[in-house]
C-alpha positions as CSV (number, residue, x, y, z in Angstrom):
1,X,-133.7,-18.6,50.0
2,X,-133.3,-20.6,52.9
3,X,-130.4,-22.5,51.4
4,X,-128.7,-19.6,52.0
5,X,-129.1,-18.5,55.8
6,X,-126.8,-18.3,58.5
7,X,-125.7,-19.9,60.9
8,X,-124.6,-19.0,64.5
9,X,-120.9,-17.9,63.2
10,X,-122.6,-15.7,60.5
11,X,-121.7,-18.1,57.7
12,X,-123.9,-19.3,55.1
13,X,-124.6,-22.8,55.8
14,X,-125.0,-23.2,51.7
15,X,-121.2,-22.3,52.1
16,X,-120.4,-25.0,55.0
17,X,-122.2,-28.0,52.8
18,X,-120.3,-26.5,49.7
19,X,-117.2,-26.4,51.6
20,X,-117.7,-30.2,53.2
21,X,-118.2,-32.0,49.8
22,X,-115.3,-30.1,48.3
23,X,-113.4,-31.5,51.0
24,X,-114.3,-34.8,51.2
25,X,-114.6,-35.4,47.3
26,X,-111.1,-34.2,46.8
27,X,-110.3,-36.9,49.9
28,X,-112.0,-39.3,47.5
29,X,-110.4,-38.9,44.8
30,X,-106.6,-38.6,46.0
31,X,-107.2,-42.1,47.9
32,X,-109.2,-43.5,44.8
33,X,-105.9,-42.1,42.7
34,X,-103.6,-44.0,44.9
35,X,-105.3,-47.2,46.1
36,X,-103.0,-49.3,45.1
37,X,-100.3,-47.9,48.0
38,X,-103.6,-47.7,50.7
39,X,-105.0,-51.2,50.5
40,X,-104.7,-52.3,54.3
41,X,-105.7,-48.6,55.0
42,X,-109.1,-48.7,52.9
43,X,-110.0,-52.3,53.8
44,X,-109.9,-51.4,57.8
45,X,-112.7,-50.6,59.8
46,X,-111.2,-46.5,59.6
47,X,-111.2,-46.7,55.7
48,X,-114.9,-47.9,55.3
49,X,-116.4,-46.0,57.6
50,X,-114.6,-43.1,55.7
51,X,-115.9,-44.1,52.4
52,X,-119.8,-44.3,54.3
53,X,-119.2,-40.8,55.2
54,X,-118.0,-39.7,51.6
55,X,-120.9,-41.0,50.0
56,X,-123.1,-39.1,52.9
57,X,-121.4,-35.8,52.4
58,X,-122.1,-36.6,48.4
59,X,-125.5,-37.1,48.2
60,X,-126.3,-34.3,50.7
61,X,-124.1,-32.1,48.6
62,X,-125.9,-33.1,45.2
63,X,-129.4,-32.3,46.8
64,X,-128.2,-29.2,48.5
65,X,-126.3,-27.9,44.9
66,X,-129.3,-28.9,42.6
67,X,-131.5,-26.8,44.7
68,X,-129.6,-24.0,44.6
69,X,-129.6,-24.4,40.9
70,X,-133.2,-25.0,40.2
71,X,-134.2,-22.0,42.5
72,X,-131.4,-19.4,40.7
73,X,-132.1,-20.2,36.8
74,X,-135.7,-20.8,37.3
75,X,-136.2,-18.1,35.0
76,X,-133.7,-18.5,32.4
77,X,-135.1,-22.1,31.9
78,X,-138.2,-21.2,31.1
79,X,-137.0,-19.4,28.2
80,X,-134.7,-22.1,26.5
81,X,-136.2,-26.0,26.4
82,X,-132.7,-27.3,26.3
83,X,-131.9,-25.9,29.1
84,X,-135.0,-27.2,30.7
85,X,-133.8,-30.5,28.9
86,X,-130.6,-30.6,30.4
87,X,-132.0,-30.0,34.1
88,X,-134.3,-32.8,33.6
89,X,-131.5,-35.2,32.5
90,X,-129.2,-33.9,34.9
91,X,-131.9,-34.6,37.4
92,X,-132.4,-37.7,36.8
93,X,-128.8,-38.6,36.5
94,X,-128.0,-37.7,39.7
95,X,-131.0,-39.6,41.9
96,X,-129.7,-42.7,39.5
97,X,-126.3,-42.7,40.7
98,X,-127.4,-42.1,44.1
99,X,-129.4,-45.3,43.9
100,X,-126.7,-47.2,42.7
101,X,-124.3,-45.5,45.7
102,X,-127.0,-47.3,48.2
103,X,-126.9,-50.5,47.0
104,X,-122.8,-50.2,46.7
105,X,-123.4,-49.7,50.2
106,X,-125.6,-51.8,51.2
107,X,-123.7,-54.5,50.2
108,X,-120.6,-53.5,51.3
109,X,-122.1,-53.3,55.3
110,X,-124.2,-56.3,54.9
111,X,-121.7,-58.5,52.2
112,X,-118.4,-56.9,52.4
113,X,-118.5,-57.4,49.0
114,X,-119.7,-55.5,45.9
115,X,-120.7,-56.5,42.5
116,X,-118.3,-54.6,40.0
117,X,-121.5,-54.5,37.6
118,X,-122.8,-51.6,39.8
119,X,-119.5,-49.7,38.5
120,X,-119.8,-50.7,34.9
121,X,-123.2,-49.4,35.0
122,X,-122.1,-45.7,36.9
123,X,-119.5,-45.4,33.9
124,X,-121.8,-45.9,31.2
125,X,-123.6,-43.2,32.7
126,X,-122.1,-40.7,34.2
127,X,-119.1,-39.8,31.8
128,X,-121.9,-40.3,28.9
129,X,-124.2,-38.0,30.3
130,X,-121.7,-35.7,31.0
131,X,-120.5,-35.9,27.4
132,X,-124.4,-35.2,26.3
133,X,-124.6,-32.2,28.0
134,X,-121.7,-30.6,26.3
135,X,-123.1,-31.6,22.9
136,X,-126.3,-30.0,23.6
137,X,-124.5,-27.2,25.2
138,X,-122.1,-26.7,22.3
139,X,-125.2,-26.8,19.8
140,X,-127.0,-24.1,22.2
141,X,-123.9,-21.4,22.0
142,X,-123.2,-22.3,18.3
143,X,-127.1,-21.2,17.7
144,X,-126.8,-18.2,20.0
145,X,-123.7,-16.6,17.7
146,X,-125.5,-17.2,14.9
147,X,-127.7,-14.9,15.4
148,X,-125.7,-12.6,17.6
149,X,-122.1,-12.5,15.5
150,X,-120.7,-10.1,18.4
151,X,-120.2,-12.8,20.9
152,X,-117.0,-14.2,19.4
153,X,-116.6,-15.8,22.8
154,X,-119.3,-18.2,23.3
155,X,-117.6,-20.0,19.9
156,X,-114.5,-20.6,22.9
157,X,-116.6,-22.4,25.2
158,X,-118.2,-24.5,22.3
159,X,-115.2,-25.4,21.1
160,X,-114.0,-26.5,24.9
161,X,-117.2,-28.2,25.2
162,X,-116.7,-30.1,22.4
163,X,-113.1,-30.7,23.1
164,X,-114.7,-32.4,26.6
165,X,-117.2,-34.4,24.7
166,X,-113.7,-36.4,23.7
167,X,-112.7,-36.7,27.3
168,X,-115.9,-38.0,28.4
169,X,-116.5,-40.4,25.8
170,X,-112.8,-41.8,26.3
171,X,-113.3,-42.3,30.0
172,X,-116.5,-43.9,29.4
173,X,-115.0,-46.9,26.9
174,X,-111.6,-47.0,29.3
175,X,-113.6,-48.0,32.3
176,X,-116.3,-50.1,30.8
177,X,-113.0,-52.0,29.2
178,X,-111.3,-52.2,32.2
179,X,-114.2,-53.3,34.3
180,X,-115.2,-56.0,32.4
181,X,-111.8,-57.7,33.3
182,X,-112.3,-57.7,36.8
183,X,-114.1,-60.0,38.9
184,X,-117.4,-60.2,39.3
185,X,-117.6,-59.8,42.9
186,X,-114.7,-57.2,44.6
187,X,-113.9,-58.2,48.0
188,X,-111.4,-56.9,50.7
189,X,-109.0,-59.3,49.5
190,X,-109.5,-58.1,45.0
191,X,-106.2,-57.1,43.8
192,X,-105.7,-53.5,43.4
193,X,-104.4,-53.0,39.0
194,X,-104.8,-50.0,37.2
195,X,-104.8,-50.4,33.6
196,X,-103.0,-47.5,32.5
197,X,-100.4,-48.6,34.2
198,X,-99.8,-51.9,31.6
199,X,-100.2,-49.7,28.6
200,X,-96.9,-50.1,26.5
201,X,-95.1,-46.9,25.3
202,X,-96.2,-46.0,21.7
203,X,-99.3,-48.6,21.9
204,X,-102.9,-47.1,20.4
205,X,-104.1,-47.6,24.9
206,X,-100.8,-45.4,25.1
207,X,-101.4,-42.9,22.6
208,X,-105.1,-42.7,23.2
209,X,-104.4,-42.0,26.9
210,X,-102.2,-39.1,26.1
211,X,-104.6,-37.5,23.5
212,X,-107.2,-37.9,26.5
213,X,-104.7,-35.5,28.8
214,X,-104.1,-33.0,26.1
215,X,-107.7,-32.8,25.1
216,X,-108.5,-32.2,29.2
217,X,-105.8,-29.8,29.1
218,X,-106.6,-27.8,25.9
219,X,-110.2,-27.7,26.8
220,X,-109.0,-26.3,30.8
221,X,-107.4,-23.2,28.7
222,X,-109.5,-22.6,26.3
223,X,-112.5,-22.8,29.2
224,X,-110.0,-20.2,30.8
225,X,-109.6,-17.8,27.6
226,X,-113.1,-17.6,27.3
227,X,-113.5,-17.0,30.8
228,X,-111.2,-13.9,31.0
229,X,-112.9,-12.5,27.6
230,X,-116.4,-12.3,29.1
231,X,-115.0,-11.5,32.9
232,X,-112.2,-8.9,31.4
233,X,-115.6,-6.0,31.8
234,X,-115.6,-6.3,35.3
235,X,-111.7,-6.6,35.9
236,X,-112.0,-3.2,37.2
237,X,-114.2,-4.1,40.2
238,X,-111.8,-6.3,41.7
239,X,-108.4,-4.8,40.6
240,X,-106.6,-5.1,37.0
241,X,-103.5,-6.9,38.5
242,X,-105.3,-9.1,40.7
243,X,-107.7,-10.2,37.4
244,X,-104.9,-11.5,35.6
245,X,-103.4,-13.2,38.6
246,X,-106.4,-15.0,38.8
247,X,-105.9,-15.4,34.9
248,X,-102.7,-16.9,35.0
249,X,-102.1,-18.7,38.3
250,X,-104.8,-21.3,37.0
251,X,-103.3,-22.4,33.4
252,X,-99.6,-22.3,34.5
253,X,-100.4,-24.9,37.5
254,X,-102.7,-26.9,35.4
255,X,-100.3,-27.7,32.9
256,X,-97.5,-29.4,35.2
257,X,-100.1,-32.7,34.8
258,X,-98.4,-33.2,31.2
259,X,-95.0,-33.6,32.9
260,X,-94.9,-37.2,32.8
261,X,-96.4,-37.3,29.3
262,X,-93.6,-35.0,28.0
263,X,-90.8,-36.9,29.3
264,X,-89.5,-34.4,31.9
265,X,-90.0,-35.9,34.9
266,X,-90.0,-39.5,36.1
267,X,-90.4,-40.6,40.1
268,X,-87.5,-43.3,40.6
269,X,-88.7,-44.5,43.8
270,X,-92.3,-46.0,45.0
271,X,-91.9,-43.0,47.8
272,X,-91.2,-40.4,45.0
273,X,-93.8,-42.0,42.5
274,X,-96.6,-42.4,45.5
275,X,-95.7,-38.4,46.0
276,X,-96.2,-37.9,42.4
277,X,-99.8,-39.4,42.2
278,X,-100.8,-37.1,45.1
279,X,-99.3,-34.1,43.3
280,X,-100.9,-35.0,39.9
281,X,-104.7,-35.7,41.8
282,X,-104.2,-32.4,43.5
283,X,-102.8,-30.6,40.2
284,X,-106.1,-30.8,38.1
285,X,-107.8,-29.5,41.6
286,X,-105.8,-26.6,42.3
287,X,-106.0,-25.6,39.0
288,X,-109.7,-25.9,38.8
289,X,-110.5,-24.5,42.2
290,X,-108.1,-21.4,40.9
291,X,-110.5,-20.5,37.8
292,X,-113.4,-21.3,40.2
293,X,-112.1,-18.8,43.0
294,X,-112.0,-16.4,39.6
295,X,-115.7,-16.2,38.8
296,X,-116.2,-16.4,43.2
297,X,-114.1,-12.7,43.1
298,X,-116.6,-11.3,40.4
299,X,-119.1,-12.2,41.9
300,X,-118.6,-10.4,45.3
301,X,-118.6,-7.7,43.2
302,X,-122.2,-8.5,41.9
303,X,-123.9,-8.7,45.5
304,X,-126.1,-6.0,44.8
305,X,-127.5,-7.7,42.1
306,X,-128.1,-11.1,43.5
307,X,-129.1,-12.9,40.7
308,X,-126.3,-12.4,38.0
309,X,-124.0,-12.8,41.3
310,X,-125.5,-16.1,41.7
311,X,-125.2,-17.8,38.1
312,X,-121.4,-16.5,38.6
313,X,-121.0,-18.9,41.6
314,X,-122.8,-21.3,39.9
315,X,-119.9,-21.0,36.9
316,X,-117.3,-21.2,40.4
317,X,-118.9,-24.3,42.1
318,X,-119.0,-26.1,38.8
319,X,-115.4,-25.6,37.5
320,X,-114.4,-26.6,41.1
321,X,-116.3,-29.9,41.7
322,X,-115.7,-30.7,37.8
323,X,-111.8,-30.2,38.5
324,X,-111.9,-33.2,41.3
325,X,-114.6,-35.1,39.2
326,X,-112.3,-35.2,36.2
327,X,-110.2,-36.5,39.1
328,X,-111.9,-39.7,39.9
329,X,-111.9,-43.1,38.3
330,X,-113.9,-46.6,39.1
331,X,-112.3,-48.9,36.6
332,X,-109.7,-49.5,39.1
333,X,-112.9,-51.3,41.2
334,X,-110.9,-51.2,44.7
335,X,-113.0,-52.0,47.4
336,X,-114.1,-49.7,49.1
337,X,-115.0,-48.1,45.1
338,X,-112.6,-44.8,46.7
339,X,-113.5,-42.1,43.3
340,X,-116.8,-43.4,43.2
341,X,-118.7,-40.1,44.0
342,X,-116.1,-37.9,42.9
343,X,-117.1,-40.0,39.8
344,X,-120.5,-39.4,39.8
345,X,-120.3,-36.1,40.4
346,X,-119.3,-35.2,36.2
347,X,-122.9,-34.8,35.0
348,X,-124.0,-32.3,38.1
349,X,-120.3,-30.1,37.9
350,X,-120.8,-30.2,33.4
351,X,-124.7,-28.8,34.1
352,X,-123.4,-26.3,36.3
353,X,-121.0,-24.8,34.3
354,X,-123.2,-24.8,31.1
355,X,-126.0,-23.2,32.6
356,X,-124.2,-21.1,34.8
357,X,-121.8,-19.8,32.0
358,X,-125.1,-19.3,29.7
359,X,-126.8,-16.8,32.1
360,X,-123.7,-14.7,32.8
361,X,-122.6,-14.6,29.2
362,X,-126.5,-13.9,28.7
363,X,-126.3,-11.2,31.3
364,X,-123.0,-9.3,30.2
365,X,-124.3,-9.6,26.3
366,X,-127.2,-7.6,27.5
367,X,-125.1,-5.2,29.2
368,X,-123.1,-4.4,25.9
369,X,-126.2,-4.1,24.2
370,X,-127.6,-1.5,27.0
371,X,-124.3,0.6,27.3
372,X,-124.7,0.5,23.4
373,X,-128.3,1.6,23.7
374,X,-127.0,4.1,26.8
375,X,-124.4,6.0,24.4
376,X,-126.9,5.7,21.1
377,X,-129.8,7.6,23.0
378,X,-127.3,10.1,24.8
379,X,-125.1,11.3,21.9
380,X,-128.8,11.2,19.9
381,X,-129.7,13.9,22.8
382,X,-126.7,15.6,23.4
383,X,-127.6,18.9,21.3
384,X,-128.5,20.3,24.6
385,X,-124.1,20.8,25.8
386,X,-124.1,23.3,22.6
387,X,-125.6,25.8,24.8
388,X,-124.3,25.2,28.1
389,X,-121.5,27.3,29.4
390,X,-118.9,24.9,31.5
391,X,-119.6,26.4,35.1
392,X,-123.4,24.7,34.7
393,X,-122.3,21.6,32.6
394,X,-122.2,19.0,36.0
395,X,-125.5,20.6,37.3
396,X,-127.2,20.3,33.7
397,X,-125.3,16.9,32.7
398,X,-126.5,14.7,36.3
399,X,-130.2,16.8,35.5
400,X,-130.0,14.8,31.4
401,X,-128.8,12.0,33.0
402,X,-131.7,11.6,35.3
403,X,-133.8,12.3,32.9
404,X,-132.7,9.8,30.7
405,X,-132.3,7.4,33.3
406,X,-135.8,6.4,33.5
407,X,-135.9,5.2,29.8
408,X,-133.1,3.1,29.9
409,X,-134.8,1.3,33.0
410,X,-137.4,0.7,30.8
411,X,-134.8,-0.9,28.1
412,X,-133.2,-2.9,31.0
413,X,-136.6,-4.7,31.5
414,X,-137.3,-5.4,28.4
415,X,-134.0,-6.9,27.9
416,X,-134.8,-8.8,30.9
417,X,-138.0,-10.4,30.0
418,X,-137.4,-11.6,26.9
419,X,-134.4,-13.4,28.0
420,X,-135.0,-14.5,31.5
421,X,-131.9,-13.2,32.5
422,X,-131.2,-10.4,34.8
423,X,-128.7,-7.5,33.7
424,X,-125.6,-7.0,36.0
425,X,-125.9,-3.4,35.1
426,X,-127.6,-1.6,38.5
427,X,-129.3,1.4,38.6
428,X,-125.8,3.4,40.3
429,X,-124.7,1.7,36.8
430,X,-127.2,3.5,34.8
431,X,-126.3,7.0,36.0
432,X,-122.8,7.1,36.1
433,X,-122.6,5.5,32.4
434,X,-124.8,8.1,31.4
435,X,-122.6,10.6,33.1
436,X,-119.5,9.4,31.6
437,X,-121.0,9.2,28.0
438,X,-122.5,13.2,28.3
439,X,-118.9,13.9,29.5
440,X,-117.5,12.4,26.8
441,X,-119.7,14.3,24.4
442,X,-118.5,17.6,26.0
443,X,-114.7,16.7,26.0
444,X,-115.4,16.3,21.7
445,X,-117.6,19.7,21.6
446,X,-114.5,21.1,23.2
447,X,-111.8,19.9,21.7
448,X,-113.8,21.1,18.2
C-alpha cells in the first residue's frame, strides 16, 4: 500500500500525516475550548493563518485516513451491507463538511467575515451522523450475539454505542440552539459567549449538560471494559503488567473531567480557571489517546499478520481522533470557527472505531472458534499417546501436530471466507497450539 511507505528517515509517511492532524486538531480544539481568553490572538494575522493551516492538515488527514480505511476492510465490507452503508454515509459526510470548510474559508480571506449558517448546518450534520452510525452499529453487534451467545462482549460496545447516540444527539440540539442566537454574520469584532457558561445551577440546560458528561464518561469506560475483554487473549504478547497499565492509566485520567461537576474543584482566578480549561481539553485527549496507544501495542504484536494488525490501528486512530473530536465545539461561532475540524472530524473517528472494532472482534471470535476446533480434532485423535513411551512423546507429538496442521489451515480459510475477516491466528500459531493441546492430553494420560 503506498500509503504506507517510507520516507528518507525510515518512517511511514502514513504515520507523519497521522501524527500532523493529531497535532494540529488537538491545537484546534484547546484554542476553540478557550477562545474567549485568545481573541486578539485568533483575530491577528498569526491566528488565521493558523486556522488556514488546521483546516489543510484536516482535509489532507480525512483523505489520507479514509484511504487507509477503504483499502484495509475492503473485504469485510463486502460481506455486511451496513457496513458498506456506513462507509458510503461516512463518505459522503466527510467531502460535505469539507465543502463547507472551503466556503468558511473562502470568506474568511476574501470577507473577513463568515456566515454562522455555515456552522448551524456542520452541527446538524456531523454530531447527527455520528449519532447514526452508532445506532446502526449498535443494531449490527446486537444481531451478531444473537446468533453467536459467546460474545458477551460485543453487548459492552452496544451498550457504549448507544450510550454515545445520547452524546451526539445532545451536542447536536446544544449548538443548533446556541447558534441560532448569534449573529448572522461573525466578524473579527463578534463577541466571544459560551452558553454553558449562563446555565443556572440546577436549571434543566444545567442538568442536561451534566447527564451529557456522565453519559461521555460512562460510555469512555465501558468502551474500555470491552476493550480489555476482547484484548485480554493477547495480553501475553505484550506483557501482563504492562496490559493492565494500559488498562488503567486511561479510565483513572479520564474521569478527573467530572471534577467540576462533582463539586471538588473550583478555579478562583481567571489564571487558574484559563489553566483549568486547558487541563479539561487535554483530559478527554490524554485519556483517549491512552486507550488508542492500547490497541497500537497489540497490534505490533500482530505485524506478521498485517491485516488483523491493521483493523487494530484502525480501533487506535479512531479512539484518538474521537477523543479530540468529542473535544471541539462551534456553537461558540468565534471567528476564526477555532473546533471547527476537530468538529467535523466525529463521523470519520465514530466509523473508525465501529468498523475497526467489528473486524478485530470478528477476527478474535474466529480464533476461539479455531483453538476450539484445534483442541476438538486433537483430543478426537489423541488415542495415538496410549502407546507411546515418554522418551519418543516430543518426536511423535511435533510429527501429529504437523499432520494435523494442514487440516486446520483448511478450517482457518474457511473461517476466513465466509466472514471476510482474516484470523490473527498464524501458522507458528497453529503448531504450537497443537503442541500445547497433545501435551496437555499426555499430562491427563499420566496423571491417570
Amino acid at each position: 500500500m503506498r500509503l504506507l511507505t517510507h520516507d528518507r528517515s525510515g518512517i511511514p509517511i502514513f504515520f507523519i500525516i497521522f501524527a500532523a492532524t493529531v497535532f494540529f486538531l488537538s491545537l484546534d480544539s484547546v484554542i476553540g475550548y478557550v477562545s474567549d481568553f485568545l481573541v486578539e490572538q485568533n483575530t491577528s494575522v498569526f491566528g488565521i493563518s493558523l486556522f488556514v493551516c488546521i483546516s489543510a492538515v484536516f482535509i489532507l488527514g480525512s483523505a489520507v485516513l479514509f484511504r487507509f480505511i477503504t483499502n484495509t476492510t475492503a473485504k469485510i465490507r463486502s460481506n455486511l451491507i451496513h457496513l458498506r452503508i456506513l462507509h458510503i454515509v461516512s463518505l459522503a459526510t466527510v467531502l460535505i463538511l469539507v465543502a463547507i470548510l472551503t466556503i468558511l474559508l473562502t470568506e474568511i480571506l476574501l470577507f473577513s467575515e463568515y456566515s454562522v449558517m455555515l456552522l448551524v448546518v456542520t452541527a446538524a450534520i456531523s454530531p447527527t451522523v455520528a449519532a447514526g452510525v452508532m445506532v446502526v452499529s449498535s443494531y449490527i453487534l446486537i444481531s451478531w450475539y444473537r446468533f453467536n451467545r459467546s460474545s458477551y462482549v460485543v453487548l459492552i460496545f452496544a451498550l457504549a454505542f448507544s450510550i454515545n447516540v445520547y452524546a451526539f444527539v445532545y451536542t447536536t440540539i446544544r449548538d443548533i440552539s446556541g447558534l441560532m442566537e448569534k449573529d448572522q454574520i461573525i466578524t473579527p469584532q463578534s463577541e466571544v459567549v459560551y452558553s454553558s457558561d449562563a446555565y443556572e445551577p440546577g436549571s434543566i440546560e444545567m442538568l442536561l449538560f451534566n447527564a451529557y458528561k456522565y453519559a461521555a464518561t460512562t460510555s469512555f469506560l465501558l468502551l474500555l471494559v470491552g476493550s480489555a475483554i476482547m484484548l485480554r487473549h493477547y495480553s501475553s504478547k505484550i506483557g501482563r503488567t504492562k496490559f493492565w497499565i494500559l488498562v488503567l492509566l486511561p479510565s483513572l485520567y479520564y474521569v478527573t473531567i467530572l471534577l467540576d461537576t462533582l463539586g471538588i474543584y473550583a478555579p478562583q482566578s481567571e489564571t487558574d480557571l484559563f489553566n483549568y480549561y486547558v487541563y479539561s481539553s487535554l483530559n478527554g485527549i490524554v485519556g483517549g489517546a491512552l486507550l488508542g496507544f492500547l490497541f497500537w501495542s497489540i497490534s505490533r504484536t500482530m505485524r506478521p499478520n498485517k491485516s488483523v494488525s491493521n483493523y487494530l490501528l484502525i480501533c487506535s486512530y479512531g479512539f484518538v481522533l474521537l477523543s479530540i473530536a468529542t473535544v471541539g465545539q462551534v456553537s461558540v461561532a468565534v471567528y476564526p470557527p477555532y473546533g471547527f475540524a476537530t468538529y467535523a472530524m466525529l463521523t470519520l473517528s465514530s466509523y473508525m472505531i465501529i468498523i475497526g472494532l467489528y473486524a478485530a472482534a470478528s477476527s478474535i471470535s474466529q480464533d476461539v472458534r479455531l483453538r476450539q476446533y484445534i483442541k476438538d480434532l486433537t483430543m478426537k485423535d489423541s488415542s495415538f499417546l496410549a502407546a507411546i513411551g515418554h522418551a519418543q512423546l516430543e518426536k511423535q507429538v511435533r510429527s501429529k501436530a504437523s499432520d494435523l496442521e494442514d487440516v486446520v489451515k483448511e478450517q482457518r480459510m474457511e473461517l476466513e471466507k465466509k466472514s471476510g475477516v482474516q484470523s490473527s491466528i498464524q501458522e507458528q500459531d497453529i503448531k504450537q497450539y497443537l503442541l500445547e493441546v497433545l501435551q496437555e492430553v499426555d499430562k491427563h494420560k499420566t496423571g491417570g
